[in-house]
N, C-alpha and C positions, 0 to 999 in steps of 0.2 A: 588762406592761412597767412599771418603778419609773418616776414620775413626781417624788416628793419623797424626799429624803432629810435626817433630822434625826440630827444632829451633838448626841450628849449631851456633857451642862455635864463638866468634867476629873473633879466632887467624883460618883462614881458613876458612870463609863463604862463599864460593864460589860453585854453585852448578852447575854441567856442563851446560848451555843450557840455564840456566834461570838469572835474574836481579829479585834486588829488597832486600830491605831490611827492616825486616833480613832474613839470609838466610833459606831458609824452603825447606824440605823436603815433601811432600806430601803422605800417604802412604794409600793403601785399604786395603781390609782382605787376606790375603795371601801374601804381601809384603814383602819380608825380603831386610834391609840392615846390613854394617858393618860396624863397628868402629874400627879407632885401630889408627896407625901415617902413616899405610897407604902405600901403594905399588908405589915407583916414578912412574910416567905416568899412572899411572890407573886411567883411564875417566870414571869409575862408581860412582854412587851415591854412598855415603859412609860420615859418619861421621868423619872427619880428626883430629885426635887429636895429633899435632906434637910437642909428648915433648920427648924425648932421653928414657926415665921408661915406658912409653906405650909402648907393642909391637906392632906390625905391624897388624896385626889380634886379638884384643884385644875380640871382642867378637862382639855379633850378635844381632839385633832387627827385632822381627815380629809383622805385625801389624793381629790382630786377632779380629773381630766384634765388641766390644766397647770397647776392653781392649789393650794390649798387652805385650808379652812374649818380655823378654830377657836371653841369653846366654852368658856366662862368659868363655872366650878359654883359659884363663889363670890359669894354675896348681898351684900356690901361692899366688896368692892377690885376694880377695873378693872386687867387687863392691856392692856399696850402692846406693838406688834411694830412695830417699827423698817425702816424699808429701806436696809443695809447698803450699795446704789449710792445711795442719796439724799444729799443734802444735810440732813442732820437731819430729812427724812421721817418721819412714822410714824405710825397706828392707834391707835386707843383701843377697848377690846374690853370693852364697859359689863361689870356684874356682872349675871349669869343673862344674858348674852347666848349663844344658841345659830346655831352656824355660821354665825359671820359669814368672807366671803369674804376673803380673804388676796392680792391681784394681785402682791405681789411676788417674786421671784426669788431674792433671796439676805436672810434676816429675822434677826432675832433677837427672840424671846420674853422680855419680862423684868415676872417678877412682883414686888410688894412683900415684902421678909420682914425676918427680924429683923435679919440680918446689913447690910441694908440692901435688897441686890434677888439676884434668883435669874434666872439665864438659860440658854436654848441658843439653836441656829441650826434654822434649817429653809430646803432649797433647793429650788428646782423648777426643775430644768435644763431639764428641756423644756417651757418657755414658747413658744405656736407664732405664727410669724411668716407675713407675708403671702410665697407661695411658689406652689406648681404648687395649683391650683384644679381639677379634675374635671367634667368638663360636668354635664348630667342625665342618671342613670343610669350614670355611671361609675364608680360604686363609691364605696370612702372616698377621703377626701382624702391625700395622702403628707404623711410624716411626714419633716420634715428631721431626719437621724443627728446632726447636731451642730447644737441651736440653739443660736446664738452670738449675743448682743445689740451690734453696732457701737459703741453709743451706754455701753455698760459699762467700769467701772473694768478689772474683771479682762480685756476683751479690749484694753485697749491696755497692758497689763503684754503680752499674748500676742502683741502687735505687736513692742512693744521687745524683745523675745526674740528675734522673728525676723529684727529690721533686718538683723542685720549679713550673714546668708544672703541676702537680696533684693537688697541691693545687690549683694554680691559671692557667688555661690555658691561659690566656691571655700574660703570663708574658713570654717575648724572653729572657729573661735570661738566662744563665746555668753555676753553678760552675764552677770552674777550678780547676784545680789537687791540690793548698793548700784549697781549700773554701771546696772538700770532705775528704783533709784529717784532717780537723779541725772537721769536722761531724761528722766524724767516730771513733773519736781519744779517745771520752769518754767508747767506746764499749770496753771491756776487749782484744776481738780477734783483736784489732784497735788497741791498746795502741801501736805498733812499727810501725804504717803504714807510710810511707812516702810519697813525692809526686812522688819519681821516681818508686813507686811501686804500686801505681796509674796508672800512664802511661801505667804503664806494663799491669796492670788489661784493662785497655781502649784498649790497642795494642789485648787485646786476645780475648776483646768480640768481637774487630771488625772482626781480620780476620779467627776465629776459630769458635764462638758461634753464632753472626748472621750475617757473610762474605758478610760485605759490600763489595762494587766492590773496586777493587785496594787498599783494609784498609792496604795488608802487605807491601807497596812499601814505606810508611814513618812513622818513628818512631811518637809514640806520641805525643811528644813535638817538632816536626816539625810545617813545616808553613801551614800543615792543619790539626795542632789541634782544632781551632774550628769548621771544617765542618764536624770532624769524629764524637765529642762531640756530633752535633747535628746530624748528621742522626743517631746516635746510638741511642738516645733520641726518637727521630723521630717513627721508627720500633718499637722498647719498646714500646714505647705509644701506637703505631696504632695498633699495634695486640695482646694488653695486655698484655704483656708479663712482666712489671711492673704495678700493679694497686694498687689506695689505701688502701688494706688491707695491702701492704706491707713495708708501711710506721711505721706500725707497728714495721718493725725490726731496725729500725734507733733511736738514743736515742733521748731520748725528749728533745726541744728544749728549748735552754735558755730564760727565759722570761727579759725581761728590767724592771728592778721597779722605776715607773713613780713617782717622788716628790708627797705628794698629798697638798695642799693647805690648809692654817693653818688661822682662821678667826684672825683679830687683835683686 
């Protein structure tokens, strides 16, 4: 089972063998790829990052059960992995540092180069939460289909999507990427949210968190962003995976104050 999956930088998204965008990597527990600007004619998997200040073997990614390690090959510049739900979060990954742990969910990798810095993303959807426990001798532990983190940016985008169905099931509506980022925009953690950072959130629950079929083959704001909107919706709803208590996390709604009528 893929536990990470790395999103190559736009400049080189090409991944030997496969279509579709954007480009992804796939990775299970034991997977190592590398990064770096890259060996002419090398037809392996590999993060391409070609800028003249990257060397050629820049360093290494393992994907390791819901986490994973990165390795730094270079004797002088320190890479940083950022956490894309933090608040300016982030790591420092010394030079000749080998597999150091990575705890985050959603990262971006950005090294030093000439251009100024060189990045990609790396996810790890299935980060595992406190859940059904196994006595002794039960075997392994169960695995939740969709880990969903409460306390994440991307699930309360996955909220505002769903409001308008919780409240009213009747209602076929569904925001669009300005209607959630006007939702969310009163929330402290919201105040910079945008609509292309929306998308981004829609892009990852789909093909990361609950892997709609085909979700990675078109950006979010392609011509089937409304059929992603709603099966994303859809699955949320059907198997609870958003329900009214957690409407709770979304700010309270504006009320309209209605004239009131004045006797003459």
């Amino acid at each position: 089972m893929e536990t990470v999956i790395v999103q190559l930088p736009e400049a080189g998204a090409v991944v030997p063998g496969e279509t579709g965008r954007p480009g992804l990597l796939h990775l299970g527990p034991g997977d190592v790829i590398e990064f770096g600007r890259g060996v002419p004619g090398n037809g392996t998997r590999a993060v391409n990052l070609p800028d003249p200040g990257i060397s050629r073997r820049a360093g290494q990614l393992e994907a390791a059960g819901d986490y994973w390690r990165l390795s730094n090959f270079s004797r002088s510049m320190a890479y940083v992995v950022e956490n894309l739900e933090g608040a300016g979060e982030y790591i420092t990954v010394a030079p000749g540092r080998l597999g150091a742990p990575v705890p985050f969910e959603f990262s971006r990798v950005v090294l030093p180069a000439l251009t100024g810095s060189a990045a990609f993303k790396v996810f790890a959807p299935q980060h595992a939460y406190l859940g059904e426990r196994p006595g002794d001798g039960a075997g392994e532990q169960t695995v939740h289909p969709f880990a969903l983190d409460p306390t994440s940016k991307y699930f309360l985008v996955l909220v505002a999507l769903c409001e308008p169905r919780l409240r009213d099931p009747s209602d076929p509506a569904l925001p669009g990427a300005g209607d959630i980022v006007e939702r969310l925009r009163p929330l402290e953690s919201c105040r910079s949210l945008t609509r292309s950072a929306v998308n981004y959130h829609i892009d990852y629950l789909a093909f990361a968190k609950l892997r709609l079929p085909h979700a990675d083959e078109t950006a979010a704001d392609g011509p089937r962003t409304g059929a992603k909107r709603a099966q994303l919706a859809l699955m949320a709803l059907r198997f609870g995976l958003v329900r009214e208590e957690h409407l709770a996390l979304l700010p309270p709604r504006s009320r309209r104050t209605v004239p009131q009528e004045t006797g003459t």
